[in-house]
C-alpha positions as CSV (number, residue, x, y, z in Angstrom):
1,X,0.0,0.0,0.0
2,X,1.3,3.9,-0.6
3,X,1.6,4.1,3.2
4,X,4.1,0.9,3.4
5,X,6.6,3.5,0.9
6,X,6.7,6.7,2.7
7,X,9.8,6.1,4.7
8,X,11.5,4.4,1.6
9,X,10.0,7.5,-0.4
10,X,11.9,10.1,2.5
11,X,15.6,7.9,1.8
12,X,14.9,8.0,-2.1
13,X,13.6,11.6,-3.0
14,X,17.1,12.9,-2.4
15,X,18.4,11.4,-5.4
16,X,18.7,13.2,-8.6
17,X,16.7,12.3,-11.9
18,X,19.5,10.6,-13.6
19,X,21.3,8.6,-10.7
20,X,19.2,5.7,-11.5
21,X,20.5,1.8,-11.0
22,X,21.0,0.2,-14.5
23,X,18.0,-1.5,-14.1
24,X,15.8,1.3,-14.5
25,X,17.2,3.0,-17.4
26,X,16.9,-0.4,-19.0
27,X,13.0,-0.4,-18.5
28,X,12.9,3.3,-19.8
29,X,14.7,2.2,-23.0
30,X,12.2,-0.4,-23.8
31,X,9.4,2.3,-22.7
32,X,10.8,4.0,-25.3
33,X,10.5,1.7,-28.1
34,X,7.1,0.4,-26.5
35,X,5.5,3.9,-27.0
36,X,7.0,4.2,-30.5
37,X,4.8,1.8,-31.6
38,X,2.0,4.2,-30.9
39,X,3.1,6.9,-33.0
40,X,4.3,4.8,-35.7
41,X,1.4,3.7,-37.1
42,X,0.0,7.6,-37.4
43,X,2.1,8.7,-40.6
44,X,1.0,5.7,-42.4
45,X,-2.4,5.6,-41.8
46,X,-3.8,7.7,-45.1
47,X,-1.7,5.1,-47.1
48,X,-3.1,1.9,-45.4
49,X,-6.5,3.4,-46.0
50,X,-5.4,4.0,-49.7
51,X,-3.6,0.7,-50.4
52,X,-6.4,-1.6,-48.6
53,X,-9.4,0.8,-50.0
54,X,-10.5,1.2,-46.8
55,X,-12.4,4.4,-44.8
56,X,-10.7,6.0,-42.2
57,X,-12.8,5.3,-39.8
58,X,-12.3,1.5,-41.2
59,X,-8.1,2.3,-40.5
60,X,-9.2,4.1,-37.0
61,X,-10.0,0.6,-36.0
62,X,-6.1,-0.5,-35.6
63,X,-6.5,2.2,-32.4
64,X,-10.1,0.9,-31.4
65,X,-9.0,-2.9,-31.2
66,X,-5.6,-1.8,-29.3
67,X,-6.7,0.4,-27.2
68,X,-9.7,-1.9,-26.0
69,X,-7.5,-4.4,-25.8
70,X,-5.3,-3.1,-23.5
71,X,-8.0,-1.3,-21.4
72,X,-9.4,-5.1,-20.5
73,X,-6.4,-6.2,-20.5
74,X,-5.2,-4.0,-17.7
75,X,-7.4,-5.3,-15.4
76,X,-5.3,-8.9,-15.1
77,X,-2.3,-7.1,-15.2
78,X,-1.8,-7.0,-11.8
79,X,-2.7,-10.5,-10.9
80,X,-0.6,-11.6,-13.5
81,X,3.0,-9.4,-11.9
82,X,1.9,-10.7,-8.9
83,X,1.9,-14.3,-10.0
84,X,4.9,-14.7,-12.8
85,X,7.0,-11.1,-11.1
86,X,7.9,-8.1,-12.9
87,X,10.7,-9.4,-14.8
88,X,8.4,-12.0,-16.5
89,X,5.3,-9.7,-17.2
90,X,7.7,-7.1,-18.9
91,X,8.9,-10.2,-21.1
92,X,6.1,-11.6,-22.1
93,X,4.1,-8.2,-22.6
94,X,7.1,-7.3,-24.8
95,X,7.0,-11.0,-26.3
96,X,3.3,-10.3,-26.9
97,X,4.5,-7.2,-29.2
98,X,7.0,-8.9,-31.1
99,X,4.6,-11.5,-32.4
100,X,1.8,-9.6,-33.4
101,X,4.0,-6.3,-34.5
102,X,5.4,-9.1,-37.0
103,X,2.0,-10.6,-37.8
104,X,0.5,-7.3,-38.7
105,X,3.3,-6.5,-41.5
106,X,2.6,-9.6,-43.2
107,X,-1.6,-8.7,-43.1
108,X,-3.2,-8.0,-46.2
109,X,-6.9,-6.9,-45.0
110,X,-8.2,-4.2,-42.9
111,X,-9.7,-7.1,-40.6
112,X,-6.2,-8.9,-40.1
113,X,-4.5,-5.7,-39.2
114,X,-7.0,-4.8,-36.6
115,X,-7.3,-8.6,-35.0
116,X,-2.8,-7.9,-34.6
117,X,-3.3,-5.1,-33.6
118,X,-5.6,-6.3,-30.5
119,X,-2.8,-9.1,-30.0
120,X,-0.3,-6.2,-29.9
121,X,-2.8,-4.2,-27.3
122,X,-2.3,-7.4,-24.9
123,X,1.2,-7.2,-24.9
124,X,0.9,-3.8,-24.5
125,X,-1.5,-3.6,-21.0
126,X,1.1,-6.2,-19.7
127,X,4.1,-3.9,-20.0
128,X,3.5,-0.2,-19.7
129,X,1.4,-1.2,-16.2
130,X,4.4,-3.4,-14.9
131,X,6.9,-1.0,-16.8
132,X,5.0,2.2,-14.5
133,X,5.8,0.3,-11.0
134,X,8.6,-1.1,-11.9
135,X,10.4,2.7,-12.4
136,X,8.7,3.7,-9.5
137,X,9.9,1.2,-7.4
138,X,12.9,0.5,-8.4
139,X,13.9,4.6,-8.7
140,X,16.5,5.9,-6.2
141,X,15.2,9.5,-6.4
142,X,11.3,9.4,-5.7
143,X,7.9,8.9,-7.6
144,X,7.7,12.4,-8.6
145,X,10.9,12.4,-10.4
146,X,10.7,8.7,-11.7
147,X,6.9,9.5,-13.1
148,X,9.2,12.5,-14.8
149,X,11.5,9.8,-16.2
150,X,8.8,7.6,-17.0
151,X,6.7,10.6,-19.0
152,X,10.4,11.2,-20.5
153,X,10.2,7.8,-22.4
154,X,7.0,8.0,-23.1
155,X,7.4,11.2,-25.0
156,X,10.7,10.4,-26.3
157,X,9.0,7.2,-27.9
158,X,6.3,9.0,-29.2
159,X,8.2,11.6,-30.8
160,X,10.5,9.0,-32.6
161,X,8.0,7.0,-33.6
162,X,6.3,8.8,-36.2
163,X,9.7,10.0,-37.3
164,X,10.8,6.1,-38.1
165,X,7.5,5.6,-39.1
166,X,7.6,7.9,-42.3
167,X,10.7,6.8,-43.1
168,X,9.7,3.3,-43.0
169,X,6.3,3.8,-44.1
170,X,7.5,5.8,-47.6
171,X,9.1,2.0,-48.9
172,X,6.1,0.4,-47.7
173,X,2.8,0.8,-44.9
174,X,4.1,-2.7,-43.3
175,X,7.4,-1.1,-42.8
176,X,6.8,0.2,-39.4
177,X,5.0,-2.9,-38.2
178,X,8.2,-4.9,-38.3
179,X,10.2,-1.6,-37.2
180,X,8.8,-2.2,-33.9
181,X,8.8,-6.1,-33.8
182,X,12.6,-5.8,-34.3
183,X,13.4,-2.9,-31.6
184,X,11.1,-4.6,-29.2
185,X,13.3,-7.8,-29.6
186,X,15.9,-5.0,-28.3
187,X,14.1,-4.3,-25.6
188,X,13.1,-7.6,-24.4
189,X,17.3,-8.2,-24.4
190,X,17.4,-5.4,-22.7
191,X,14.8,-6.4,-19.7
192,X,16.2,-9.6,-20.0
193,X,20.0,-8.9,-19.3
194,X,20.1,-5.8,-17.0
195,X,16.9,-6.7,-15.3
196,X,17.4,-8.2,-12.0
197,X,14.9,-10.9,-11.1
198,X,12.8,-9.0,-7.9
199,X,10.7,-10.5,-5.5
200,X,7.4,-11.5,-6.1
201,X,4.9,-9.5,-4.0
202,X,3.6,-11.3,-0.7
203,X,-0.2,-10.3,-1.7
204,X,-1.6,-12.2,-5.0
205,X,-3.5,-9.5,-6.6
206,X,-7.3,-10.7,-7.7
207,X,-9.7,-9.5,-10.5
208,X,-11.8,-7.5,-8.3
209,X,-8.7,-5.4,-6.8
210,X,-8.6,-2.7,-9.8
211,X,-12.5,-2.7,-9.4
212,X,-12.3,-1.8,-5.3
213,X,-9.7,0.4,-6.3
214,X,-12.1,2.3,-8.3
215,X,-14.2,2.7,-5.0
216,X,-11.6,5.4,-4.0
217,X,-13.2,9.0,-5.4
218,X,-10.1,10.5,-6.3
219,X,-8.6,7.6,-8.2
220,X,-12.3,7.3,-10.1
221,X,-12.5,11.2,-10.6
222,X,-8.9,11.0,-12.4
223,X,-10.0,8.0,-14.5
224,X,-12.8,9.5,-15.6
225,X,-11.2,12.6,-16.9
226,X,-8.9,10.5,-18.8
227,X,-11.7,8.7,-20.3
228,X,-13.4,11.9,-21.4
229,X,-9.9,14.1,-22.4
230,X,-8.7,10.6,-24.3
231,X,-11.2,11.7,-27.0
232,X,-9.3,14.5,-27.9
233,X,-6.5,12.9,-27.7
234,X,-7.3,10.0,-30.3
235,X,-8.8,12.3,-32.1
236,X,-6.1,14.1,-32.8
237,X,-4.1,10.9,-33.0
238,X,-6.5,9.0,-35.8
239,X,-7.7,11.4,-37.3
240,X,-5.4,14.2,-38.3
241,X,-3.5,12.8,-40.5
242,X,-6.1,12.6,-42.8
243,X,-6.4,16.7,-43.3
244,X,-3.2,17.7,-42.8
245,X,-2.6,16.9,-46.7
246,X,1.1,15.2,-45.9
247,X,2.8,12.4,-47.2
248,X,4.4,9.9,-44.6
249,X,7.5,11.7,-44.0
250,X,5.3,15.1,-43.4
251,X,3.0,13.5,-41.1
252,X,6.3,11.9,-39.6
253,X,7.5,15.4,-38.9
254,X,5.0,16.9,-37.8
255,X,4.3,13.9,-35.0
256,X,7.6,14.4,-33.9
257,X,7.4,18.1,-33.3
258,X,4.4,17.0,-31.0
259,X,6.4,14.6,-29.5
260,X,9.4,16.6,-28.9
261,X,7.2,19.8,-27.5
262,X,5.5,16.7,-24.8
263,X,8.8,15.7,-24.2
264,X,10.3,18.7,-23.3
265,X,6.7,19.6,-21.5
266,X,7.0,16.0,-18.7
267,X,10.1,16.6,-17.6
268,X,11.0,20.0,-17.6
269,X,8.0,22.8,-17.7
270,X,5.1,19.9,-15.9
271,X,7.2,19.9,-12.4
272,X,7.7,23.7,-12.3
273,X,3.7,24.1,-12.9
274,X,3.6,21.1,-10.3
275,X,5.3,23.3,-7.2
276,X,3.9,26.5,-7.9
277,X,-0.5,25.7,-8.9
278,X,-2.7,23.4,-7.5
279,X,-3.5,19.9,-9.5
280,X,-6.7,21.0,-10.1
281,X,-5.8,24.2,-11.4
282,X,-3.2,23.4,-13.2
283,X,-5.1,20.6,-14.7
284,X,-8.6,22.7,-15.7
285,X,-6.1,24.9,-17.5
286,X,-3.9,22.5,-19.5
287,X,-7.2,20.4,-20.4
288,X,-9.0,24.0,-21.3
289,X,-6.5,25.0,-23.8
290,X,-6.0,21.6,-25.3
291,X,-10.2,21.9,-25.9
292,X,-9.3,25.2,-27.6
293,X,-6.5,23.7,-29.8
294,X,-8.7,21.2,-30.8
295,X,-11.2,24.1,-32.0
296,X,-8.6,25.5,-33.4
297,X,-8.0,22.4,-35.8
298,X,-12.0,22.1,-36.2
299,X,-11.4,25.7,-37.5
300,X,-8.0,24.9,-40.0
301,X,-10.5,21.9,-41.6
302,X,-13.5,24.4,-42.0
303,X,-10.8,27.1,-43.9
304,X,-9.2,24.3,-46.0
305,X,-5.8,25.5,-44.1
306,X,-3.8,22.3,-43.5
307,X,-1.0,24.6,-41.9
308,X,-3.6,25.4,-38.9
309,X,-3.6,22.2,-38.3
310,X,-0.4,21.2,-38.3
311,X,0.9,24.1,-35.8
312,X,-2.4,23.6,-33.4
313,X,-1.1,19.6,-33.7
314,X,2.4,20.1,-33.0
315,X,1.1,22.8,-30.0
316,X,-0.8,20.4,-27.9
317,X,2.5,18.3,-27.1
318,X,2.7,21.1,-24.8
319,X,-0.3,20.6,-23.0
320,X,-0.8,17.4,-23.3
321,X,2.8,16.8,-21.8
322,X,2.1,19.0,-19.0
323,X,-1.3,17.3,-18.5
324,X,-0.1,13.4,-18.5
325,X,2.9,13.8,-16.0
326,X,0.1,15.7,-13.4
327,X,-2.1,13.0,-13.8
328,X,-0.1,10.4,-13.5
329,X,1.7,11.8,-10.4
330,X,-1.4,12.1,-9.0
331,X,-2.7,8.7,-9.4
332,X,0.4,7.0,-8.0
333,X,-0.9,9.0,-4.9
334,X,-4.5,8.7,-5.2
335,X,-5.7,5.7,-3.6
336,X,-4.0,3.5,-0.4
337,X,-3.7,0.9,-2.9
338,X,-0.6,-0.6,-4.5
339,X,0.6,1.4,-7.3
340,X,0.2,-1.2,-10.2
341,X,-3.4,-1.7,-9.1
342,X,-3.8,1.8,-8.9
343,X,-2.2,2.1,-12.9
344,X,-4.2,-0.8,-13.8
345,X,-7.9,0.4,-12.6
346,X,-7.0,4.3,-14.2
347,X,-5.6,2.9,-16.9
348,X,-8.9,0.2,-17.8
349,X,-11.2,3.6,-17.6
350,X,-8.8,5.6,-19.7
351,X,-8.5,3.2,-22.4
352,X,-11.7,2.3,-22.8
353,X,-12.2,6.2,-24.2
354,X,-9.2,5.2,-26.5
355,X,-10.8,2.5,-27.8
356,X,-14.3,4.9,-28.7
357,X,-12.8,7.7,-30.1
358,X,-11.0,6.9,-33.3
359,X,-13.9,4.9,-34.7
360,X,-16.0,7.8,-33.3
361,X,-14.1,10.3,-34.9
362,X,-13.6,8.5,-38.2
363,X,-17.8,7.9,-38.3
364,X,-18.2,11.3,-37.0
365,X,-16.6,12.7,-40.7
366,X,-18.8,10.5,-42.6
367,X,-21.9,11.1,-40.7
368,X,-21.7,15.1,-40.5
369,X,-18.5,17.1,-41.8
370,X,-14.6,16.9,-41.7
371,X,-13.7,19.2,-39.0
372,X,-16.7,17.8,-36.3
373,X,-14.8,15.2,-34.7
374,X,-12.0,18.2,-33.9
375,X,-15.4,20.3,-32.5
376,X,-16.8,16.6,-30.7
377,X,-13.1,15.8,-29.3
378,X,-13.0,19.9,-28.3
379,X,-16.4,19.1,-25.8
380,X,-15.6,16.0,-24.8
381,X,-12.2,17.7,-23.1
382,X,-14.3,20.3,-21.6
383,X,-16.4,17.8,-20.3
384,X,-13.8,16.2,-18.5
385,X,-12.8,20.1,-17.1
386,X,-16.2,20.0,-15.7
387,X,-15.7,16.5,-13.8
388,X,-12.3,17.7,-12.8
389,X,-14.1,21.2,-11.1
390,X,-17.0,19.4,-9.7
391,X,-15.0,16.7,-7.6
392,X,-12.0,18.5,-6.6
393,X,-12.1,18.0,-3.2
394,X,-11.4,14.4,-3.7
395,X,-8.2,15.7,-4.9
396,X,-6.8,17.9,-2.0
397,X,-5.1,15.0,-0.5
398,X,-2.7,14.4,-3.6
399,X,-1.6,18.5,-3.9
400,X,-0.5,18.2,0.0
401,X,1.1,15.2,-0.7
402,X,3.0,16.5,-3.8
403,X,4.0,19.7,-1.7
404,X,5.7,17.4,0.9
405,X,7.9,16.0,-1.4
């Protein structure tokens, strides 16, 4: 429980951000190359659509099937770590990866794509759950800054994904899915070498734990405003690409300008906001001008400006990197629960959003016009503002716990 680490947290918060133990940084490099594969995919997605004659909200599915995936799957996460270890869930989420990265390159239809993809999604909800705890608890220098480190691969990964991902992508769309089969392979060495094997936690974790965990207001008030700002988010993910007018090395660049401003947002502007505003605050106003960037895409579409878009895309790296290291700080500390069951009943709610919005947003284009999934993703934010406002006193425990450390 978050109460059994306070002393350890006291000896470890002294430590600097980059006086880790090996094994650490070897979990952040294949957190790196695990959330590559997320923006890899997005510069190829027109040409998929193209090549296979298929919508986009028909491609979109590739993020409905792995994001639903690893929503579910996040709820036997836990029970799994606490039955095979960390070491061994990292593996065989990374295994899990390997084989269906692989398998998806050698697809041909829409449908086979999207059924790898879900086996990929698996994979997924087995590592970055583990890959959260294990950072944090294997980090000489606190959660705070290991959350920093962690939100530092993520954004790393995401910002050279799509970058690989053009370049791969402009030989052939199946070029990026065995780009990450091969790095994860890395990875898994990586885990697999450097890695020491850890004990095995004295509690088995059970199915209904992320559930209970969801009993705790604050950890449920954070979930939900994932699930409701995660449509913005995979909006701007899935659908994008498609009215930005790019080829795969544009839509490469641009992704990894928004990757780079996210990065740069976690670890360096996200704990200066953290020490000087509230969570709440802080969060109403990162979420609020993310809803406006997202209008301001809605508005690019309406003006046939594909530049609007691509600066208001390559913008909200900021506040979306300001936005994910607050709330994932804040529910390693929301709930007296073990923090992988605390990752694993957020991360269930959150993903579930994930899995809704791209085929929302794809159908929403078809259905009405081009830019009102931008306008939909845009309310849906403000939505989750609203959620934010209206419980925040669930949250007052986490802003005096940040100010002690």
């Amino acid at each position: 429980m978050n109460s059994d680490h306070s002393a350890i947290e006291q000896r470890k918060s002294g430590g600097g951000l980059l006086s880790q133990p090996k094994a650490v940084w070897a979990v952040a490099f294949a957190c790196v190359i695990s959330f590559m594969g997320l923006g890899l995919v997005d510069p190829i997605l027109p040409a998929i659509a193209s090549d296979l004659h298929a919508t986009p909200s028909q491609v979109s599915l590739l993020f409905t099937s792995y994001n639903l995936v690893t929503g579910i799957a996040m709820l036997i996460t836990g029970m799994v770590s606490s039955r095979l270890g960390i070491k061994w869930t990292l593996l065989t989420g990374i295994l899990f990866i390997i084989v269906f990265a692989a398998l998806g390159g050698t697809s041909g239809t829409i449908g086979g794509i999207v059924g790898y993809r879900a086996g990929w999604g698996l994979g997924n909800a087995l590592f970055i759950a583990t890959a959260l705890s294990a950072i944090v608890g294997l980090s000489k220098s606190g959660t705070a800054k290991a959350i920093i480190l962690y939100e530092a691969a993520l954004g790393l990964g995401i910002s050279v994904g799509p970058l690989l991902g053009g370049e791969l992508g402009s030989i052939s769309w199946k070029g990026p899915f065995f780009g990450v089969s091969a790095l994860m392979l890395i990875g898994f060495l990586f885990i697999l070498f450097m890695l020491p094997k850890l004990p095995k936690p004295t509690n088995k974790t059970t199915l209904a734990d992320p559930f209970k965990a969801l009993g705790f207001p604050a950890l449920l008030t954070l979930g939900i405003v994932a699930f409701l700002y995660n449509f913005g988010f995979f909006t701007l993910m899935a659908y994008s690409p498609y009215v930005m007018d790019l080829d795969e090395h544009g839509l490469g660049y641009v992704f990894f300008g928004w990757g780079i401003l996210l990065a740069i947002a976690s670890v360096f502007i996200a704990p200066w906001v953290q020490k000087r505003f509230s969570l709440v605050a802080s969060m109403c106003a990162m979420l609020f001008l993310f809803a406006l960037d997202l209008a301001a895409m809605a508005i690019g579409t309406v003006n046939g400006s594909p530049d609007t878009v691509i600066v208001a895309v390559i913008v909200a790296g900021l506040f979306l990197g300001i936005n994910n290291t607050l709330i994932t700080t804040a529910v390693m500390q929301a709930a007296p629960v073990e923090r992988s069951t605390a990752s694993a009943a957020y991360s269930f709610v959150r993903f579930l959003g994930g899995g809704i919005s791209p085929w929302l947003a794809g159908k929403l284009a078809e259905w009405y016009k081009q830019e009102t999934p931008f306008y939909f993703g845009a309310f849906m934010v403000i939505l989750g503002v609203l959620v934010l406002w209206v419980r925040r006193r669930h949250l007052k425990h986490i802003d005096r716990t940040t100010a002690a450390h």
